[in-house]
GUNU-596165 format. One record per residue (C-alpha): residue in three letters; residue number from 0; x, y, z. Coordinates in pm, 1 decimal, padded with zeros to 6 digits, always signed. Example, Ala and Ser with C-alpha at 12.3 -4.5 7.8 and 13.67 -1.06 7.14 Angstrom:
2
{resn->Ala | resi->0 | x->+01230.0 | y->-00450.0 | z->+00780.0}
{resn->Ser | resi->1 | x->+01367.0 | y->-00106.0 | z->+00714.0}
% end
This chain:
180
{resn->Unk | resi->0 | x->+05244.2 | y->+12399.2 | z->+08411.5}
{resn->Unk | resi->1 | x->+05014.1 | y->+12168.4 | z->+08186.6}
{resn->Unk | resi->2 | x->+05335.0 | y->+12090.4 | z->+07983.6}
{resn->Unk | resi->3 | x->+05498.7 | y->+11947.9 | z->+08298.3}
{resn->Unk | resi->4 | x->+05182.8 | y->+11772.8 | z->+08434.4}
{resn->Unk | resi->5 | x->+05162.0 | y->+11574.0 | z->+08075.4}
{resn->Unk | resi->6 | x->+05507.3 | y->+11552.7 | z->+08104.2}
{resn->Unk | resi->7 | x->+05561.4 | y->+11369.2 | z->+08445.4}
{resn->Unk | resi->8 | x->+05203.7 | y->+11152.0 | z->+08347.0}
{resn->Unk | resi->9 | x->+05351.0 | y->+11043.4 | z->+08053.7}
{resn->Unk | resi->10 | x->+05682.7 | y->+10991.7 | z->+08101.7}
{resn->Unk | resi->11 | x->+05674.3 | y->+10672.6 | z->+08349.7}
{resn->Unk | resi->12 | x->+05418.5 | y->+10514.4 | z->+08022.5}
{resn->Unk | resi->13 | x->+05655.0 | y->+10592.2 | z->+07789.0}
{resn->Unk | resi->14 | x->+05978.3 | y->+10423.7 | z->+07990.6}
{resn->Unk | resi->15 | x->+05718.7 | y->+10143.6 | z->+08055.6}
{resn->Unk | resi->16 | x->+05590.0 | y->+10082.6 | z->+07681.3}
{resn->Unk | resi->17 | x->+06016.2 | y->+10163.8 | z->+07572.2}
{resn->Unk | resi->18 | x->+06090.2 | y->+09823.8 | z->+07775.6}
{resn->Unk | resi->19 | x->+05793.9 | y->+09635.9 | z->+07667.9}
{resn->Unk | resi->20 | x->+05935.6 | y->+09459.7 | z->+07337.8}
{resn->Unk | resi->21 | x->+05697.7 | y->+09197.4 | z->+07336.0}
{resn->Unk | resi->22 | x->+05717.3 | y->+08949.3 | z->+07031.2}
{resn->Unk | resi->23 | x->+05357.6 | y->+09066.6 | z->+06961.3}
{resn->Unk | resi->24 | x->+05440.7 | y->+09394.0 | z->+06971.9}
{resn->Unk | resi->25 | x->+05384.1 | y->+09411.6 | z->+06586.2}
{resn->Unk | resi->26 | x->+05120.6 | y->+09227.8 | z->+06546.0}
{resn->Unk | resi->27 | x->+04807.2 | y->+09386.8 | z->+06438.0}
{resn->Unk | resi->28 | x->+04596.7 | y->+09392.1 | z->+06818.9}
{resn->Unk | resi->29 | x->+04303.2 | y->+09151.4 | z->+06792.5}
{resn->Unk | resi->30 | x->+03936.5 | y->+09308.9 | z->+06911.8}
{resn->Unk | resi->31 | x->+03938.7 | y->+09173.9 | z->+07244.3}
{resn->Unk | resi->32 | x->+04247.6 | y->+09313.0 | z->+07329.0}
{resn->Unk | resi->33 | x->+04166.2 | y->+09662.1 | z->+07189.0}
{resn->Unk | resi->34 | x->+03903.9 | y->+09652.6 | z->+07418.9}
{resn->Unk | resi->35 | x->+04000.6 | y->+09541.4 | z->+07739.3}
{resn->Unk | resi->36 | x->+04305.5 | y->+09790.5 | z->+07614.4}
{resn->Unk | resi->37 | x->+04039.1 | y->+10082.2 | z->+07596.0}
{resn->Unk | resi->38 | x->+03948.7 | y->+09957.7 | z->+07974.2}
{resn->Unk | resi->39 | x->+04325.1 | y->+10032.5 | z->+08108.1}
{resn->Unk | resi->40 | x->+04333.6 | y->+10375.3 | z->+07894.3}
{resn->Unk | resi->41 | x->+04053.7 | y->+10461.2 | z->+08050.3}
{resn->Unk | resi->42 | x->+04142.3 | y->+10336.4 | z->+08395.4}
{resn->Unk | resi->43 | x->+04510.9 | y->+10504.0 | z->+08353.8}
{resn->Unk | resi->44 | x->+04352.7 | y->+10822.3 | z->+08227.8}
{resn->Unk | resi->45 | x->+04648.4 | y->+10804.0 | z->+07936.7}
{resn->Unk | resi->46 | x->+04477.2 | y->+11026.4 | z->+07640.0}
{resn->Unk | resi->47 | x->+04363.1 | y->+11284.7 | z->+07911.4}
{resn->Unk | resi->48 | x->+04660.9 | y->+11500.6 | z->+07827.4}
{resn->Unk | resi->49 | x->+04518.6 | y->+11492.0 | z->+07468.3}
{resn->Unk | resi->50 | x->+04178.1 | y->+11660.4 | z->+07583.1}
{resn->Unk | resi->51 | x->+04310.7 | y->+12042.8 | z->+07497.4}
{resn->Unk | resi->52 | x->+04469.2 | y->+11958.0 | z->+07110.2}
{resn->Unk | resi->53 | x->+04122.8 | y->+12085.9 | z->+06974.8}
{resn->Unk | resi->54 | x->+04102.8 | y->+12416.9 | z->+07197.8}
{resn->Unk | resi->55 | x->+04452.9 | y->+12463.9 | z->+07102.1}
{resn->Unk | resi->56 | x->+04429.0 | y->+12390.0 | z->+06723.8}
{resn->Unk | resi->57 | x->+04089.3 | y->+12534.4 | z->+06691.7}
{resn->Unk | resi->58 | x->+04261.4 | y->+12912.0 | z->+06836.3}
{resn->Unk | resi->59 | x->+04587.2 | y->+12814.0 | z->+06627.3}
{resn->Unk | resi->60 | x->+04350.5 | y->+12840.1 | z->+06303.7}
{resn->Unk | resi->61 | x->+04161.5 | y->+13134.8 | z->+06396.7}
{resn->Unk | resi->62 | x->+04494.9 | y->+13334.4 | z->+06437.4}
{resn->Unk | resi->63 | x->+04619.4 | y->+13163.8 | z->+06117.6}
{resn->Unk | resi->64 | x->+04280.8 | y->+13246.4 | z->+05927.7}
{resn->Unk | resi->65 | x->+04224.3 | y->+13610.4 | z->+06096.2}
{resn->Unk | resi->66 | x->+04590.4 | y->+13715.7 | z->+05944.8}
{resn->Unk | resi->67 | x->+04446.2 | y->+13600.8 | z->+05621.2}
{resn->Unk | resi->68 | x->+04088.8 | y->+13788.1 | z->+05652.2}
{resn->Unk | resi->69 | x->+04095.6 | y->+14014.2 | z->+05993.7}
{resn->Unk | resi->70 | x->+03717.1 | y->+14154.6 | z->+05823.1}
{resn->Unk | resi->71 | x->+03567.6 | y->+13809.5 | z->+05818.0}
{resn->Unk | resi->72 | x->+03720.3 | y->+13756.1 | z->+06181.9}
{resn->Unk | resi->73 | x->+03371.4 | y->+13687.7 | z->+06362.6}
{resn->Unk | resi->74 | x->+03265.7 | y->+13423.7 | z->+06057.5}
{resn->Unk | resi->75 | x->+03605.1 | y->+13281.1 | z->+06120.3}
{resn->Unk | resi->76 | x->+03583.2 | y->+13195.5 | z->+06465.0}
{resn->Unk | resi->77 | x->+03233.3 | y->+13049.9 | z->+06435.5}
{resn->Unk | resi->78 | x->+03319.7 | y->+12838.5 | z->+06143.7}
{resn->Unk | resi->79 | x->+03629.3 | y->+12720.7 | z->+06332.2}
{resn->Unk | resi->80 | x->+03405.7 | y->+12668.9 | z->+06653.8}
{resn->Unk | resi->81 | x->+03179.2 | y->+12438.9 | z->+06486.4}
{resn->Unk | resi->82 | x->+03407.3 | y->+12225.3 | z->+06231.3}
{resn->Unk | resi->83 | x->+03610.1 | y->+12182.4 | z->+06592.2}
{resn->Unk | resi->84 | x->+03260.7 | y->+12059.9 | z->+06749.5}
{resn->Unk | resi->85 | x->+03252.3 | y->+11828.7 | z->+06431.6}
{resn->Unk | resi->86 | x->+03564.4 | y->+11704.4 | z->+06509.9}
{resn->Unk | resi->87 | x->+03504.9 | y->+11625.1 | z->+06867.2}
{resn->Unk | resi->88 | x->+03289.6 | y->+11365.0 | z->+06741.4}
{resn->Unk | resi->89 | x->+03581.1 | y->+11138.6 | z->+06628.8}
{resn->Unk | resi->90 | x->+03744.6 | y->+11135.0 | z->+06956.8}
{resn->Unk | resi->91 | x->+03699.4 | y->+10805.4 | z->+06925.3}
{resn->Unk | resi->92 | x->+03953.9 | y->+10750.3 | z->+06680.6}
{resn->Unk | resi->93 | x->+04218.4 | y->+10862.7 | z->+06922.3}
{resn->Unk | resi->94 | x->+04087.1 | y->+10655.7 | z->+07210.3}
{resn->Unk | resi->95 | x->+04103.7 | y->+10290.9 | z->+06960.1}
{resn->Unk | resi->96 | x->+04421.7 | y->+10461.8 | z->+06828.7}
{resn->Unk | resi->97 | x->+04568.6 | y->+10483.1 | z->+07214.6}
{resn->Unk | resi->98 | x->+04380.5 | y->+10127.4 | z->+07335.1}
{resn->Unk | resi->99 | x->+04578.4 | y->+09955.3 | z->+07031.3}
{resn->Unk | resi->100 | x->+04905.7 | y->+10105.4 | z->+07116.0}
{resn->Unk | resi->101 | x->+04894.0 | y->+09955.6 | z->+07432.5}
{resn->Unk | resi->102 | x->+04750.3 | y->+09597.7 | z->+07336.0}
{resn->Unk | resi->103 | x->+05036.2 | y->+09616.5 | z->+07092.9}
{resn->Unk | resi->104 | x->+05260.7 | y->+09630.2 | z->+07415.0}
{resn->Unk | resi->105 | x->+05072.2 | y->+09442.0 | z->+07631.5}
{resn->Unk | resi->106 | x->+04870.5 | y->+09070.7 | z->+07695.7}
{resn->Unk | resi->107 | x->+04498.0 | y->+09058.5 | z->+07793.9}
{resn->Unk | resi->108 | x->+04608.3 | y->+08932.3 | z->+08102.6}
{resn->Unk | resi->109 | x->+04897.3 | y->+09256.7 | z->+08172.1}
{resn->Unk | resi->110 | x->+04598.9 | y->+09494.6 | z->+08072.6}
{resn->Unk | resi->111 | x->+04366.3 | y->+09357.5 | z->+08291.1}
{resn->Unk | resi->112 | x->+04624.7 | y->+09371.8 | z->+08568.3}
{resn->Unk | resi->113 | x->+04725.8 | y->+09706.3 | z->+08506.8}
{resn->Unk | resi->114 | x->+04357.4 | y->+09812.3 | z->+08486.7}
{resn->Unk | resi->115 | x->+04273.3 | y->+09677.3 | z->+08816.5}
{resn->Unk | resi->116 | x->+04550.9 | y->+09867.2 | z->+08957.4}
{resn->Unk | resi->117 | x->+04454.8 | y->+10171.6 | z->+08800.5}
{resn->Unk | resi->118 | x->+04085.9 | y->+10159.1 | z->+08947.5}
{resn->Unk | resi->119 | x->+04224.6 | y->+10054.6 | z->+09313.3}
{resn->Unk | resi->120 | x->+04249.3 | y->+10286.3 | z->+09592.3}
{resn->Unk | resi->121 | x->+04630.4 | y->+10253.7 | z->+09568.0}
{resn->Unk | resi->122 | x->+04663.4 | y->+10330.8 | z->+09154.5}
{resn->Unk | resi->123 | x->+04430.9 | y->+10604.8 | z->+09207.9}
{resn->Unk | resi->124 | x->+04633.3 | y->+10752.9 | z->+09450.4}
{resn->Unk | resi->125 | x->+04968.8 | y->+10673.8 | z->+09202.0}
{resn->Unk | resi->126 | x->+04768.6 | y->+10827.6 | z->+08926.9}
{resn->Unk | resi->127 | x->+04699.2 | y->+11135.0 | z->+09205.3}
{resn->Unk | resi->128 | x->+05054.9 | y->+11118.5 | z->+09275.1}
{resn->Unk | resi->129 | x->+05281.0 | y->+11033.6 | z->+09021.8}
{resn->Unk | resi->130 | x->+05327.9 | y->+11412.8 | z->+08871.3}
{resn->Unk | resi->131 | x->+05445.6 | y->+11520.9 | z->+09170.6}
{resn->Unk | resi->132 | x->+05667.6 | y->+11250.2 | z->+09239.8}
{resn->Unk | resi->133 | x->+05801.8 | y->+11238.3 | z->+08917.2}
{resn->Unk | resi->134 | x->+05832.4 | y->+11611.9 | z->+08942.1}
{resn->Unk | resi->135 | x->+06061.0 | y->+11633.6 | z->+09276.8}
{resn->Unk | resi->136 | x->+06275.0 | y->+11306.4 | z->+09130.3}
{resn->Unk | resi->137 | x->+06350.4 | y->+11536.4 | z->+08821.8}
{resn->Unk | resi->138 | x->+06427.7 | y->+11802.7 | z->+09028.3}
{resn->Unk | resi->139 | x->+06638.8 | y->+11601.0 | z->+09211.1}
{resn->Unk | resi->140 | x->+06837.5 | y->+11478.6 | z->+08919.9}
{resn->Unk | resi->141 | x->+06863.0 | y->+11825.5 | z->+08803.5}
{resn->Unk | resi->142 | x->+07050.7 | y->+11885.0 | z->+09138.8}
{resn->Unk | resi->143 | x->+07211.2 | y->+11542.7 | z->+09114.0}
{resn->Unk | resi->144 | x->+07366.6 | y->+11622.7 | z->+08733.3}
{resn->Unk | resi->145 | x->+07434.8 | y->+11961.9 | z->+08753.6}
{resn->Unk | resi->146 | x->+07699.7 | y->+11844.1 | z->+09110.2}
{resn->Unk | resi->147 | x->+07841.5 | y->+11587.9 | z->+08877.4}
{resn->Unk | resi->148 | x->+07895.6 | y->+11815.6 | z->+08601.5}
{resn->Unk | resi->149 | x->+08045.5 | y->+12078.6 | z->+08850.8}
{resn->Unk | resi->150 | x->+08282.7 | y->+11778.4 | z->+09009.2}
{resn->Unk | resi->151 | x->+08346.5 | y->+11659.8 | z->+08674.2}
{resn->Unk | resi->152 | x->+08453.0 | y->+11999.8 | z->+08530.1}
{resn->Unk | resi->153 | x->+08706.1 | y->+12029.9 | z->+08874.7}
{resn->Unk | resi->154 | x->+08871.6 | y->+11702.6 | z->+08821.2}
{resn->Unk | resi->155 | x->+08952.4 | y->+11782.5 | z->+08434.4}
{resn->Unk | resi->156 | x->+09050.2 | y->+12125.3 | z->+08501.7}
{resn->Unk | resi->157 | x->+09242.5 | y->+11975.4 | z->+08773.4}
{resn->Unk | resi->158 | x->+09404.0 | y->+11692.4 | z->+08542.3}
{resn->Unk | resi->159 | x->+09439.4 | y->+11953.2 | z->+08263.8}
{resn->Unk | resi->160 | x->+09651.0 | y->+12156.6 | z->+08526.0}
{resn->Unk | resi->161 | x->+09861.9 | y->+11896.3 | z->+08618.9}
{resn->Unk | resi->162 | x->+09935.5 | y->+11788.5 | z->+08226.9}
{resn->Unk | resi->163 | x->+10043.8 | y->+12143.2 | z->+08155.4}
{resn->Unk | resi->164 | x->+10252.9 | y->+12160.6 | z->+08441.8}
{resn->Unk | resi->165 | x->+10442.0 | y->+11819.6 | z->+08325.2}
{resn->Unk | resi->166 | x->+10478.7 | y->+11979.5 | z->+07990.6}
{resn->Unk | resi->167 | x->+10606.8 | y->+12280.6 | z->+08114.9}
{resn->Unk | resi->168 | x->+10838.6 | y->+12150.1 | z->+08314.0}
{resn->Unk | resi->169 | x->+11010.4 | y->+11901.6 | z->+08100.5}
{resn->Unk | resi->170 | x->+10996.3 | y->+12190.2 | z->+07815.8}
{resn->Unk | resi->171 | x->+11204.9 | y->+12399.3 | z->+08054.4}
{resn->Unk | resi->172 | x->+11472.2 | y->+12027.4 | z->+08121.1}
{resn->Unk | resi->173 | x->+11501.8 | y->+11962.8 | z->+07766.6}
{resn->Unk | resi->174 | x->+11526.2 | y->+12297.1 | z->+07602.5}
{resn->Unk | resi->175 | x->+11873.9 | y->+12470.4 | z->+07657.0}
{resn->Unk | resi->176 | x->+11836.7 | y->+12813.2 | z->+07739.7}
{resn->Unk | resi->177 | x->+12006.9 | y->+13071.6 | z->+07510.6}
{resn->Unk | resi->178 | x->+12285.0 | y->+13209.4 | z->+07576.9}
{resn->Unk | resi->179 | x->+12271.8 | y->+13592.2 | z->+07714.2}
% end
């Protein structure tokens, strides 16, 4: 279920930066727009669904290590617990990391839009929303494409049909019988 909820978060951010290609796109982000960048991440919530990677990399290495040394298994999992803690500390690099993707994309001005409509009543509730919007419009086209691919698959079978029936027939005109 966390998959999805990333998922449906992410996706309408990734169609919008996909269609953003902005001359300065390129362009290494000054330090003014990193930061009123760091403003709309924070405002769109957009490296939340990068809050478990350390849980999930931290248990990733104790099963990798424990294979490797089972009897050192409770040393393992307390090294791994701290160097993880360590590593929490440079969160930050993922947040400028994030805020420069998106001043990449974006102006000052487009940021400090789409932060202000992140922080309103109305983008909160969008923020709120979206996954399960975004969730019943992919089910949706799930319905949508697999009745197209249905119809689509009747009207070749049905042209297929009618081709093999041409051929037949003119296969049965043209070819002399023989004789009995």
């Amino acid at each position: 279920m966390q998959k999805r909820k990333f998922f449906f978060l992410i996706l309408p951010l990734m169609m919008m930066l996909g269609c953003c290609n902005r001359a300065f796109a390129q362009e290494e982000p000054t330090v003014e727009q990193v930061q009123i960048a760091r403003q709309a991440v924070a405002a769109l919530h957009a490296s939340d669904p990068f809050d478990k990677f350390l849980v999930i990399a931290a248990r990733n290495l104790k099963m990798q290590f424990d294979t490797q040394a089972p009897q050192l298994s409770d040393f393992i999992s307390k090294t791994v617990n701290n160097v993880a803690l360590a590593m929490a500390q440079r969160r930050d690099e993922l947040e400028n990391a994030v805020a420069r993707a998106y001043a990449r994309q974006f102006s000052v001005e487009d940021l400090q839009a789409i932060t202000r409509f992140y922080l309103s009543p109305t983008g909160k509730k969008f923020l709120a929303r979206a996954p399960a919007a975004t969730a019943e419009a992919f089910n949706a086209f799930q319905a949508w494409s697999e009745k197209i691919n249905k119809d689509m698959t009747q009207e070749v079978q049905k042209a297929l049909e009618a081709k093999r029936k041409e051929i037949s027939e003119k296969k049965n005109i043209t070819t002399p019988q023989a004789p009995k």
